[in-house]
N, C-alpha and C positions, 0 to 999 in steps of 0.2 A: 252237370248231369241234366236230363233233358225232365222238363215237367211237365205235367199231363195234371189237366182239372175233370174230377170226374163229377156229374150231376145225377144224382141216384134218387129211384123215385124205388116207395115198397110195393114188393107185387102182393095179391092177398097171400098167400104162405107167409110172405114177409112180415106182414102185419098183424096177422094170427098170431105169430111166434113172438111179436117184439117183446116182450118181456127179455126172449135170448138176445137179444142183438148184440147189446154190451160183448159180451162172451166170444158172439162172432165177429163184430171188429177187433177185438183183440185177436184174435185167430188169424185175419187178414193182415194188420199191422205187424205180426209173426211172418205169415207166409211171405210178405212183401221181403221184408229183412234177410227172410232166406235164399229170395231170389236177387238177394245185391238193391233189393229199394228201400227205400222210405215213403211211407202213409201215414198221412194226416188224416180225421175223418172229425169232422162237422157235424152233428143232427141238426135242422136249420128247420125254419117254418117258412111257407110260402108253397111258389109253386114245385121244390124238390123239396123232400124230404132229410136229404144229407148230401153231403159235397165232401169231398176227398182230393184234396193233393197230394199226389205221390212223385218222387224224384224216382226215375229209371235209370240204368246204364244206357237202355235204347230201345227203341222201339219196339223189340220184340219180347221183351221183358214185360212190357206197360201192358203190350197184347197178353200174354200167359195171363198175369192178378188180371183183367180185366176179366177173360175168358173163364178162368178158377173162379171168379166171383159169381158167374154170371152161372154158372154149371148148377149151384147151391139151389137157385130158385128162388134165392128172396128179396130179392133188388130187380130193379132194372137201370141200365149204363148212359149214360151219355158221356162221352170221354173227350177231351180236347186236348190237343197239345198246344202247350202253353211258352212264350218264350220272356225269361226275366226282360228288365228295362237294360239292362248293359246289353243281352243279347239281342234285343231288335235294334238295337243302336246300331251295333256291326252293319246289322244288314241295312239299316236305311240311309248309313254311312254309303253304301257301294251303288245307294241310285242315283242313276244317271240326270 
């Protein structure tokens, strides 16, 4: 299943509210489940606020939680798609 790192910074709503946050990543680790993924979520210090890995079926799955996340107002996304060390192997197996 394909992985996606996301770097997530608070917007102010977001940071007003944190006290709810807990509440709301439970919410998100729900919605992901429901849409066939898995979410991991981090709180981290530095320059993001939180980090999230989440396994998709596919790219357009990763996009919906991103976009459902991003709707709420209390985050903001930086999203990557991520590939394990077996799966760049594949690909750096095939250069020329």
């Amino acid at each position: 299943m394909p992985h996606y790192i996301s770097l997530v910074n608070w917007t102010e709503q977001g940071i007003r509210n944190v006290k709810e946050s807990p509440k709301r990543a439970d919410a998100l680790t729900a919605l992901a489940n429901k849409l066939g993924a898995k979410m991991q979520i981090f709180y981290t210090m530095g320059e993001f606020d939180v980090v999230s890995v989440t396994e998709a079926p596919n790219d357009d799955v990763a996009m919906q939680l991103m976009l459902e996340i991003g709707k709420m107002g209390n985050v903001r996304t930086k999203t990557l798609k991520a590939w394990s060390l077996t799966e760049a192997t594949k690909v750096i197996s095939k250069l020329q």
